[in-house]
N, C-alpha and C positions, 0 to 999 in steps of 0.2 A: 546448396552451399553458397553462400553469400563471397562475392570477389573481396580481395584487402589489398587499397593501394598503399598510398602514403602513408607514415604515422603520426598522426598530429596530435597533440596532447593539450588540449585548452583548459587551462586549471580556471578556479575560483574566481581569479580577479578579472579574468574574460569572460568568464560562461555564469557565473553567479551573480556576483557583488552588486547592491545598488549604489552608484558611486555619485559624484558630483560630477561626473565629464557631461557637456552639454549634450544634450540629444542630437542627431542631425538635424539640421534644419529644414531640409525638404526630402519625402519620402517620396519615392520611385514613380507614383503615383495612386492619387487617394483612392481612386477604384481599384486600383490592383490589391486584394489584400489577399493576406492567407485564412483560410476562415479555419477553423478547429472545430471539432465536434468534442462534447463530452458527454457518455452515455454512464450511467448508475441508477442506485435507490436514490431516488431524493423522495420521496414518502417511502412509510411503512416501516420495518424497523428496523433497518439497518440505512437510515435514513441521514443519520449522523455520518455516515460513510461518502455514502455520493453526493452530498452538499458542502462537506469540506473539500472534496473533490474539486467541483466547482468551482467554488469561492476562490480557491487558491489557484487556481488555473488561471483565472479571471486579475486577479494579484500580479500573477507573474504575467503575464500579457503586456498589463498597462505599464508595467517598467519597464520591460521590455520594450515594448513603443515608444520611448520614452528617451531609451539610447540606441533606435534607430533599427531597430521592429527585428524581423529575421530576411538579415543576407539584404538590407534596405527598405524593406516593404511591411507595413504595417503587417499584424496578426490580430485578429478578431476571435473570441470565444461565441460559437454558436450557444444559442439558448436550449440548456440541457436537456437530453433525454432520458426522462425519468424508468426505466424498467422496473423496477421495484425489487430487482434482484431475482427475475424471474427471463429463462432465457429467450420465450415467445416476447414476452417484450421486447426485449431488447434488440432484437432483429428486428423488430417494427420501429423503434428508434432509431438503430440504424438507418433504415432505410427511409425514414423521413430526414433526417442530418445531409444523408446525400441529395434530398430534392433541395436541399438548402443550401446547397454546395461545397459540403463539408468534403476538405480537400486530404485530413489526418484528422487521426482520433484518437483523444487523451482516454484512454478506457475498455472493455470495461472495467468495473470496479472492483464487481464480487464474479468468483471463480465460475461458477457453473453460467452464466449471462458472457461472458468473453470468450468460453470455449465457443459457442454458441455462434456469437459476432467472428468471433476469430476465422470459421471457415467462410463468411461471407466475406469476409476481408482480403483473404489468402490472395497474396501478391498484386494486389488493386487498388488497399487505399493505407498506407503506413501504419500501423498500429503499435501504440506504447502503452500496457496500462499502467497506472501509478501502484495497482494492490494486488488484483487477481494474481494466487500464490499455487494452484492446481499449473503442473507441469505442462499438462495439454491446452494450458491456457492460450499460450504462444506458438501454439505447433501447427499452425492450420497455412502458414506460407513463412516465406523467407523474410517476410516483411512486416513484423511480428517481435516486439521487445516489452522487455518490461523494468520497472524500478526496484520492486521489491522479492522479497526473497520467495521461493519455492517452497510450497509446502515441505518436501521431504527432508530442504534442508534446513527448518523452521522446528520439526522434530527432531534431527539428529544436534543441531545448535542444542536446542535446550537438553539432551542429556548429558551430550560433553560437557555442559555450561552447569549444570546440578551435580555432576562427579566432579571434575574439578574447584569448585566451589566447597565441597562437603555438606551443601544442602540437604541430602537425605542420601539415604545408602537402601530404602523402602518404598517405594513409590508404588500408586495407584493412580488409574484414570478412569474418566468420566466424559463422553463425546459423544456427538451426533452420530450413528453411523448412516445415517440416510444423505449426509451434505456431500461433497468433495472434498470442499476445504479443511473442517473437521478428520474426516477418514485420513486425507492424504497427509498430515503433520502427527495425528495418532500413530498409524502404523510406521513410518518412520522414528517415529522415540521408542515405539516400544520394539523396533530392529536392531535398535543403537542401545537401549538398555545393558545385554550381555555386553556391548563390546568397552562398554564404561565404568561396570561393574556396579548397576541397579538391577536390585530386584524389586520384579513387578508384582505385586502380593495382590492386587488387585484390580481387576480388569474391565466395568461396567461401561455400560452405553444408553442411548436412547434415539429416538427418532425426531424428525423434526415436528409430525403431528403429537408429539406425547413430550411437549419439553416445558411443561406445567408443573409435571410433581415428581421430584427424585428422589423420593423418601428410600422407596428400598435401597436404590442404589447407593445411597447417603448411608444410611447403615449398614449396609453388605462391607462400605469402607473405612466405616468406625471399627470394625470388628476385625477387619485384617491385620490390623496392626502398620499402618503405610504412616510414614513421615511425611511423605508429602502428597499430594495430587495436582495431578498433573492436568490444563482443560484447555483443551487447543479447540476451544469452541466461541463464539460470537458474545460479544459483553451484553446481550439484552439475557442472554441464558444464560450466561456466566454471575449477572448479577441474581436470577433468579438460586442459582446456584449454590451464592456464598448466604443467600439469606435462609436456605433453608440449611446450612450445613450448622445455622449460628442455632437455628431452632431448635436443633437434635444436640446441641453440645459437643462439635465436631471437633477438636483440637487437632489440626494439622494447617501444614504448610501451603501453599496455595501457588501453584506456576503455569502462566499462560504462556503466548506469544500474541501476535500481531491482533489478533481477533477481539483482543482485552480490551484492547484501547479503548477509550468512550466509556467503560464503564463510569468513571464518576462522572458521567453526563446525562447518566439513568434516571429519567422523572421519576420518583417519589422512591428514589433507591438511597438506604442509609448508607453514605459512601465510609460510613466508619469500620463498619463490617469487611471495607476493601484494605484497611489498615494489615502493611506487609505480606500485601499480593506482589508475588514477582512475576515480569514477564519479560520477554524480548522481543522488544521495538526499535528501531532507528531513531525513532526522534522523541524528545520530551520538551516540551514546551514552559520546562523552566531552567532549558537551558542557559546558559554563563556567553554563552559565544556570541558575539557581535549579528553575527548572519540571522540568528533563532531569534533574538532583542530585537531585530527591525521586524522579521516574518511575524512571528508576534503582534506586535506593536501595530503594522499595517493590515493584519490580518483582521484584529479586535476593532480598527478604526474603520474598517468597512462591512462589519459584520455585528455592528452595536455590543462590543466587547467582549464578545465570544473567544472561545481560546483553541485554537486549533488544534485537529490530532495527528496521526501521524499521517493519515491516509492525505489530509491537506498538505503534509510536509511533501509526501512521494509525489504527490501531483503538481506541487511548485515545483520538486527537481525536474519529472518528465518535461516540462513547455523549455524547461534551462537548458537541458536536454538536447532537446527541438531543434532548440536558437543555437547551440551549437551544430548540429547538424548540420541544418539549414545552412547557415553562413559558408559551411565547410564544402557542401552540395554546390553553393551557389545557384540554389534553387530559384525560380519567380514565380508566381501566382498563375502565370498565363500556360503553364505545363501541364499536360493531363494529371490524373492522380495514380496513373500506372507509372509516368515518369519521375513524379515527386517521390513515389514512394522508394522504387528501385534505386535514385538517387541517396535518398535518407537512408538509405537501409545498408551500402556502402559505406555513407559517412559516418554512421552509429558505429562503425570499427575502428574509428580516424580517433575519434574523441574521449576526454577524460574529462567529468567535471567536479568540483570539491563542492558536495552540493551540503542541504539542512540536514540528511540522512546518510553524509558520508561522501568519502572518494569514492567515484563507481566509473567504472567502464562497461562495454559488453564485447558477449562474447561473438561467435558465429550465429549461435544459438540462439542470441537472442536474449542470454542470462545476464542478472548484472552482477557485477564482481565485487563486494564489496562487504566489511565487517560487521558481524551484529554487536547489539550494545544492549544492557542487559540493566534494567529499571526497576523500583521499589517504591509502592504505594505508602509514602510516609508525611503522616502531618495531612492528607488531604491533598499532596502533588505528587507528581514523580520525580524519584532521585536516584542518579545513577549509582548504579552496585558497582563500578571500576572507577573510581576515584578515591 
């Protein structure tokens, strides 16, 4: 159980905004810095994942240092450790980031790699990921948080969110059962189905060795008569997905969550076929708001005009995060990473920030508190469905 002292509430214009107030002029000292680690896929295919990661870590950093780093003292993004979304990696990344001095760590990315990191971490070295959405992600110590939602509650959102809506009163699904992430946002929609008043008329799955050819499965759910389908699985097989559902003459509705994102980013994927995919993400990066127009904007101008997804958005909130913590901590660089972490792990209770992906707080837990928003692949972008 993590102690709560004070209650500090640092909105937006403290813990986000890149504003015009000067930077400090001298930082605490140039060798004292905080160093970050960030571990993910940066190859292989969920590669788009952990490089926006990255990138956007790397973003929020240098603003950050900029107006006067975290609690004084510059922060440095270590140079990433690739896992590929596999959890032996990623322990092996880990534990090279700490020969490098990696003091906290923005990650991991994907669900089954943070479980993984998570119990070598367990109350040693701060842990925040920006994505991992498997519940056990965060469980391995007290010092342990994340930005993005939980699988189970990534499944139960999207049925409340397809009943209240009138999107389909008929649903089918199609998912990995061999992932985490997949399993743990499937069985939660199809728990919350009865209580929202969907029927499930169709039930299919596959493995992650066998996620090449879903014809039967595609058929088995042409035949049920389902309104919609439902794929809480990864945009490299979700775009395999909708291209084989357009071969068979599949006419239905189409709803992910977080896992979607990226698909119109798929090489040699007809992103027309994504036309009126809905899913639920935090962020869309053709958003209206000032905060999303700079992230954007700074994001494309150092990434040769790339357009960031959401997992870039969650990983700019995590370091904003940080810097709110940090400051709140009154942490320095020269403190072990048992005491940085016990410190931040306190202060993650103090803080609120109005981040790209929302108001969010956390809780004891570790969860973060904060509304889903709910997206429509239209024209080639996303457009929010509550407006």
């Amino acid at each position: 159980m993590r102690n709560l002292k004070k209650v500090l509430s640092i909105t937006a214009a403290a813990a986000m905004a890149v504003t015009s107030i000067a930077p400090v002029s001298v930082f605490a000292d140039d060798e004292e810095t905080f160093k970050i680690g960030v571990i993910g896929p940066m190859t292989g295919d969920y590669a788009q994942y952990g490089t926006g990661v990255y990138n956007a870590a790397k973003i929020a950093a240098d603003e950050i240092n900029e107006n006067g780093g975290f609690n004084g003292y510059k922060v440095e993004i270590l140079d990433a450790g690739d896992d590929q979304g596999d959890p032996d990696k990623a322990i092996h990344a880990y534990d090279d980031l700490l020969d490098k001095g990696m003091q906290m760590l923005c990650g991991t990315v994907t669900s089954g790699a943070c479980i993984a990191v998570a119990s070598e971490a367990a109350d040693s070295t701060f842990l925040f990921t920006p994505s991992a959405t498997a519940v056990e992600s965060i469980e391995g110590g007290d010092n342990e948080f994340r930005m993005c939602f939980t699988d189970p509650m990534q499944g139960t959102k999207s049925a409340e969110y397809i009943s209240e809506k009138g999107l389909a009163t008929k649903v089918a699904t199609l998912y990995d059962s061999a992932a985490d992430y997949n399993v743990g946002v499937h069985d939660a929609f199809v728990e919350a189905c009865d209580e929202y008043g969907l029927e499930l008329v169709d039930d299919q799955k596959y493995t992650t060795d066998s996620n090449q050819d879903f014809s039967a499965q595609l058929q088995s759910i042409k035949k049920s008569g389902a309104e919609l389908l439902f794929l809480p699985n990864y945009y490299s097989d979700n775009a395999l997905i909708l291209q084989q559902a357009s071969d068979i003459g599949l006419d239905i509705k189409f709803f992910g969550v977080d896992g979607m994102d990226g698909i119109l980013n798929v090489e040699n994927f007809d992103t027309s076929l994504a036309e009126g995919v809905m899913l639920l993400t935090p962020f869309a990066a053709t958003g209206e708001d000032e905060a999303t127009k700079n992230f954007v904007k700074a994001y494309g101008d150092a990434n040769n005009g790339e357009v960031p997804n959401q997992f870039a958005a969650d990983a700019y909130d995590v370091i904003y995060a940080m810097k709110a913590a940090a400051d709140d901590a009154s942490i320095t660089p020269d403190m072990s990473n048992e005491d940085i972490s016990a410190a931040m792990s306190e202060s993650m209770l103090n803080i609120t920030i109005d981040g790209l992906t929302g108001e969010a707080k956390w809780t004891e837990d570790g969860e973060c508190d904060k509304a889903p928003k709910a997206y429509v692949i239209k024209d080639g972008v996303y457009a929010s469905m509550d407006e």
